[in-house]
VODREN-329393 format. One record per residue (C-alpha): residue in three letters; x, y, z. Coordinates in steps of 0.5 Angstrom, whole numbers, plus 500, padded with zeros to 3 digits. Example, Ala and Ser with C-alpha at 12.3 -4.5 7.8 and 13.67 -1.06 7.14 Angstrom:
BEGIN
ALA525491516 SER527498514 
//
This chain:
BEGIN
UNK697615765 UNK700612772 UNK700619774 UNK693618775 UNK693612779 UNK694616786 UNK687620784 UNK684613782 UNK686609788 UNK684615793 UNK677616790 UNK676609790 UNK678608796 UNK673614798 UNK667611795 UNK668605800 UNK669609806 UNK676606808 UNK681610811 UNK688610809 UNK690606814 UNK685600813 UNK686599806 UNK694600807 UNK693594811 UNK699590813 UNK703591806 UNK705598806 UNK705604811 UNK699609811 UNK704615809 UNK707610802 UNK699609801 UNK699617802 UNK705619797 UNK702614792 UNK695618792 UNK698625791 UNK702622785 UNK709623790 UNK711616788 UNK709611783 UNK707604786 UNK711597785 UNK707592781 UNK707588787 UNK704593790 UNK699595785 UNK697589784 UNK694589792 UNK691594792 UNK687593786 UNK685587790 UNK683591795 UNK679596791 UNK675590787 UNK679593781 UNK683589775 UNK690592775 UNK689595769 UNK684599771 UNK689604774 UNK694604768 UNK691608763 UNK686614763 UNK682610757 UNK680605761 UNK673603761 UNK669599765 UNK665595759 UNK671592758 UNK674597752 UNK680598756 UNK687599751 UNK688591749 UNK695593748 UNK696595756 UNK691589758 UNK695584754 UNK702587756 UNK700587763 UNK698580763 UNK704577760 UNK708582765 UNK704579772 UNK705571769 UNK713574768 UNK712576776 UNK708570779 UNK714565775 UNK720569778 UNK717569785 UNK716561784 UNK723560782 UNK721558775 UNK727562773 UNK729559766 UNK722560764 UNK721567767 UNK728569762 UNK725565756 UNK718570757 UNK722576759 UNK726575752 UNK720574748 UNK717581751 UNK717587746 UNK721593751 UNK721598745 UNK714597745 UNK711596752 UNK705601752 UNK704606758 UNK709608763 UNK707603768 UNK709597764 UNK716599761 UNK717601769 UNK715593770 UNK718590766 UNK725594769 UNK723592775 UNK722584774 UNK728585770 UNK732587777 UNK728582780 UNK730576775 UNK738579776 UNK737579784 UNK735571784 UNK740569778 UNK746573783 UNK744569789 UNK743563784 UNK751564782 UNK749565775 UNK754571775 UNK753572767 UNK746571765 UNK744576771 UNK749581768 UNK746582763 UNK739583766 UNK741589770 UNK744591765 UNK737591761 UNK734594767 UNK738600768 UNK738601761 UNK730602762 UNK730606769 UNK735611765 UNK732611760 UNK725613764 UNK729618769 UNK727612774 UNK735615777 UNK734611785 UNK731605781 UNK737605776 UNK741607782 UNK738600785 UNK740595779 UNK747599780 UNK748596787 UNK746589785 UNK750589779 UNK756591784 UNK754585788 UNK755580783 UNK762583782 UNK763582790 UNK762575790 UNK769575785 UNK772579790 UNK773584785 UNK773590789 UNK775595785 UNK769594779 UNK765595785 UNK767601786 UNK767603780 UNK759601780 UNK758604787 UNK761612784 UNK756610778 UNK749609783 UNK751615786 UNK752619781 UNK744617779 UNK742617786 UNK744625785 UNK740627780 UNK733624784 UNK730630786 UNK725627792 UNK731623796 UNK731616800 UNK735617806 UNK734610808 UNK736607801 UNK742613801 UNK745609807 UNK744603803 UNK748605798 UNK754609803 UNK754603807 UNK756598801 UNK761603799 UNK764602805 UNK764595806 UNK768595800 UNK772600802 UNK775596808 UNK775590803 UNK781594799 UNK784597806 UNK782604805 UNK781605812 UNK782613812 UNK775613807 UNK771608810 UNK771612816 UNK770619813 UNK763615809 UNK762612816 UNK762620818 UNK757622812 UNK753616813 UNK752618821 UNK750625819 UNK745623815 UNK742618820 UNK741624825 UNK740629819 UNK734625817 UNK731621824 UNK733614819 UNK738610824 UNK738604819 UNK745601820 UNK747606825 UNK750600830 UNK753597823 UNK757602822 UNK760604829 UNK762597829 UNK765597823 UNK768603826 UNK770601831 UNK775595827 UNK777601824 UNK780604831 UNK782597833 UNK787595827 UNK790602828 UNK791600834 UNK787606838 UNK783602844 UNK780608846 UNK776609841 UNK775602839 UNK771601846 UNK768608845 UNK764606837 UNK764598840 UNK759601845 UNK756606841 UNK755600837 UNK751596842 UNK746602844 UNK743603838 UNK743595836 UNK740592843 UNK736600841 UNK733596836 UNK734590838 UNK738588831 UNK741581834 UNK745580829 UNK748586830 UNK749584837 UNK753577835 UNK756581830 UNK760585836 UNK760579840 UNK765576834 UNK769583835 UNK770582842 UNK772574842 UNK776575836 UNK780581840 UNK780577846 UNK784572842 UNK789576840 UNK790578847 UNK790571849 UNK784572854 UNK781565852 UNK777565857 UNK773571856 UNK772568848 UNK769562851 UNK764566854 UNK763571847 UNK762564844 UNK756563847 UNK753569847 UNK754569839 UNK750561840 UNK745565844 UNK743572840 UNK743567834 UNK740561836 UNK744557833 UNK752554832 UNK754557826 UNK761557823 UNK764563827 UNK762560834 UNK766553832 UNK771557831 UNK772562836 UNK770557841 UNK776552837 UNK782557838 UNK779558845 UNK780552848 UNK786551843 UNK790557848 UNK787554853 UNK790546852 UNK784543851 UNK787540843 UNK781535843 UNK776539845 UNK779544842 UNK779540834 UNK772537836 UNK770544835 UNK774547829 UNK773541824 UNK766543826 UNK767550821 UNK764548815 UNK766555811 UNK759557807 UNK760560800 UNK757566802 UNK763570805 UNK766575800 UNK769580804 UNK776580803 UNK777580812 UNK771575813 UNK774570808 UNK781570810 UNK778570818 UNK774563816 UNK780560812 UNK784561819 UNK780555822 UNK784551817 UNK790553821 UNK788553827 UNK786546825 UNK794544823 UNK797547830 UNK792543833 UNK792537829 UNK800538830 UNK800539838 UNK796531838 UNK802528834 UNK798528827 UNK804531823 UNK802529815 UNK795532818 UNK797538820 UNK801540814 UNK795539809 UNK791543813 UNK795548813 UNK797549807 UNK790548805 UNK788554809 UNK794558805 UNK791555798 UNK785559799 UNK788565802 UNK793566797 UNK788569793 UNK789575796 UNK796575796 UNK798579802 UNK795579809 UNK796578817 UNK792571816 UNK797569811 UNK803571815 UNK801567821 UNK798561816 UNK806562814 UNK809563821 UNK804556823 UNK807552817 UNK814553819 UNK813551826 UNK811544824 UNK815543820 UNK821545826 UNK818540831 UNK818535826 UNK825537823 UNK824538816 UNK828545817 UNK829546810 UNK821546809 UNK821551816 UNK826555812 UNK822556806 UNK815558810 UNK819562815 UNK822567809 UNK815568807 UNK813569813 UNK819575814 UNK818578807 UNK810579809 UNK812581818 UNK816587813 UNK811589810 UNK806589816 UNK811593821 UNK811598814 UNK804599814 UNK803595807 UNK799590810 UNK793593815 UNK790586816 
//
C-alpha cells in the first residue's frame, strides 16, 4: 500500500548511498523528504514521479506491496497509474478539454490502490484550479465538487479543505462574498479534523477568510482573525503572509479613522516585507500610502509613491497610472494628468469588492478632468461609465464621490436638473456614510 512507499524510497535511497539532501535535490526539502520516508506524509504524484526518477525505479514500484521486479506487478494498478500520468502530462500541457474527456472516462469507484484514488483527486483539483483561471466557472465546479467528495471520502481532510478554498475562489470572481463564507467555515471545519497540522496552509486559509471578510465590511472580524493569524505566526515560526496582514490592518485602522495605529501596522508591515524581501507587498503598501496621501491632498508625496511602486514592481501597472493621474489632476497638470489615467487599462482580475471599486474610480477621475479640459459630452460618458460598473455594488464611498463628480459637470455646464438629480443620490449615500452604513 502507499504506506510502504516511505520504507521503499529511504531503503533504495540507502542502497545507492545518497543523503537525504542529495536525492531531495531541488524539488523538495530534506524534511519533506524525511517525512515521507516515515510514512508522515504521503507524496503528490508529482512528486512521486521525481523520485522514482531519481531511484531508477517506474512509479508503480511504490505503490503496491506486490509489486515485482519480473514485471508481474498488479496489471490494474499499472494500468490505472498510466492513464492517471497521461491525465496529468495533458493538464500541465493546457490540453484541458482532452484532460476533462479522459478524467470522465476513469473509473473512480474502481481505482485500485490508495495512491491512485488520491491521484485522481488530485488531478481533479488541478483541472478545476485551470479551469477557474480559465473562467470556465461551472465546469471547474463540478471538478472540485468531485475532488472534495474523493479527499473526504479518504479522510484526506488538509486536501478537501484545499479544494474548498479553490471552490470559494470561483465564487469571489462573481463578487459573491457570502458563498464564499460559507465555503471558508466549510474548509475549516475539515481542516479541524487533521491531526498533523499545516500551519503554512492554516494561514492560508485564515487570510482568504479575511479578505473576504473586508470585502463584506466586517471590519471588526477581519482583525480579530488577523489577530488568530499573527498569533499562529509567532506560535509556529511560519511568518507567510505576516507583512500582508498587518497592512491590511493597517486600512483597517485608517478607515476607522485611527491614524495612530495606522502608522503603527503600515510600519510592522514593511519590516517583515523588506525582512522577506516580498516586493510585491512593498508596492502593495506603497499603494496605501499614495492613495492616503490623495485623500489628504499631498499629491506631491503620491507622485513620489507612484514611482516607488514602478520600481518595486518593475513595471507601469494599472495603479501607478492611476495614482499618478489623480496626482497630477490635484496638482493642475490635466493633460498631463489624462495622459496617465487613460492609461489605466482595468484587468479583469480584480474581485475584491475595495480594489474593483478603487480601479473603476479612474473612470471618474477621467471625467473630472476631461471636464476641466472643456471635453463636457466626454467627460459625462465617462463618469457615468465608471458608476455602471461600480453600481454592482450598490453602496460605497466610491459611489458617492462618482455621484458627487456627475452633478458637478453637469453645474458648470448648466444642466441643473441633471445636477439635481446626481446630487440627491450623492446626499442619500453621504447619510448613509456619516451613519456608519457605509465604511468605504
Amino acid at each position: 500500500m502507499i504506506n510502504k512507499a516511505g520504507e521503499k524510497i529511504k531503503a533504495l535511497r540507502k542502497a545507492h548511498k545518497m543523503t537525504q539532501s542529495e536525492l531531495a535535490g531541488n524539488e523538495l526539502t530534506k524534511s519533506m523528504l524525511s517525512q515521507i520516508e516515515n510514512n508522515i506524509s504521503n507524496p503528490s504524484f508529482k512528486t512521486l514521479q521525481y523520485l522514482a526518477d531519481r531511484l531508477g525505479k517506474p512509479v508503480s514500484y511504490f505503490l503496491e506491496e506486490n509489486y515485482v521486479e519480473s514485471g508481474k506487478q498488479d496489471r490494474s494498478v499499472y494500468e490505472d497509474t498510466v492513464i492517471l500520468t497521461e491525465i496529468n502530462r495533458l493538464i500541465d500541457s493546457d490540453q484541458l478539454e482532452l484532460a476533462q474527456k479522459q478524467l470522465a472516462d476513469v473509473p473512480e469507484n474502481n481505482l485500485t490502490g490508495f495512491f491512485n484514488k488520491k491521484t485522481y483527486a488530485d488531478l481533479l483539483l488541478k483541472l478545476g484550479s485551470k479551469l477557474n483561471s480559465s473562467g470556465r466557472i461551472e465546469e471547474s465546479r463540478a471538478c472540485l465538487n468531485k475532488s472534495i467528495k474523493q479527499y473526504v471520502s479518504a479522510n484526506l481532510y488538509v486536501e478537501a479543505a484545499k479544494a474548498y478554498v479553490e471552490l470559494a475562489f470561483s465564487f469571489y470572481r462573481q463578487f459573491d462574498y457570502q458563498e464564499c463564507l460559507k465555503l471558508s467555515e466549510k474548509a475549516f471545519e475539515l481542516y479541524d479534523k487533521e491531526i498533523n497540522k499545516e500551519p503554512l496552509f492554516e494561514i492560508e486559509l485564515y487570510y482568504y477568510k479575511i479578505l473576504v471578510l473586508f470585502a463584506v465590511g466586517d471590519m471588526k472580524s477581519a482583525s480579530d482573525a488577523i489577530s488568530k493569524t499573527i498569533e499562529l505566526s509567532s506560535r509556529t515560526s511560519v511568518y507567510f503572509k505576516t507583512g500582508e496582514l498587518y497592512r491590511l490592518n493597517a486600512i483597517f485602522n485608517y478607515l476607522s479613522s485611527d491614524r495612530e495605529l495606522y502608522r503603527i501596522n503600515l510600519d510592522k508591515s514593511k519590516q517583515y516585507a523588506e525582512f522577506t524581501e516580498d516586493n510585491v507587498c512593498i508596492a502593495k503598501i506603497y499603494t496605501v500610502e499614495a492613495y492616503f496621501s490623495l485623500e489628504e491632498n499631498n499629491w506631491e508625496r503620491a507622485l513620489e509613491y507612484s514611482e516607488k511602486i514602478k520600481f518595486c514592481l518593475g513595471r507601469e501597472t494599472y495603479i501607478y497610472h492611476l495614482v499618478r493621474g489623480r496626482a497630477l489632476f490635484q496638482a493642475g497638470s490635466c493633460r498631463q494628468a489624462y495622459e496617465s489615467i487613460v492609461k489605466v487599462d482595468y484587468p479583469s482580475g480584480e474581485t475584491h469588492r475595495f480594489d474593483y471599486l478603487n480601479m473603476w474610480s479612474a473612470k471618474v477621475y477621467e471625467g473630472l478632468i476631461l471636464n476641466k479640459l472643456g471635453r463636457y459630452a466626454e467627460a459625462v460618458e465617462a463618469v457615468k461609465y465608471g458608476i455602471e460598473k461600480m453600481s454592482i455594488f450598490k453602496e460605497s464611498k466610491f459611489l458617492l464621490n462618482a455621484y458627487k463628480a456627475l452633478s458637478d459637470i453637469y453645474s458648470e455646464a448648466g444642466d441643473f436638473k441633471n445636477a439635481f438629480t446626481a446630487l440627491k443620490i450623492a446626499n442619500e449615500l453621504q447619510e448613509k456614510v456619516n451613519n456608519g452604513s457605509i465604511l468605504f
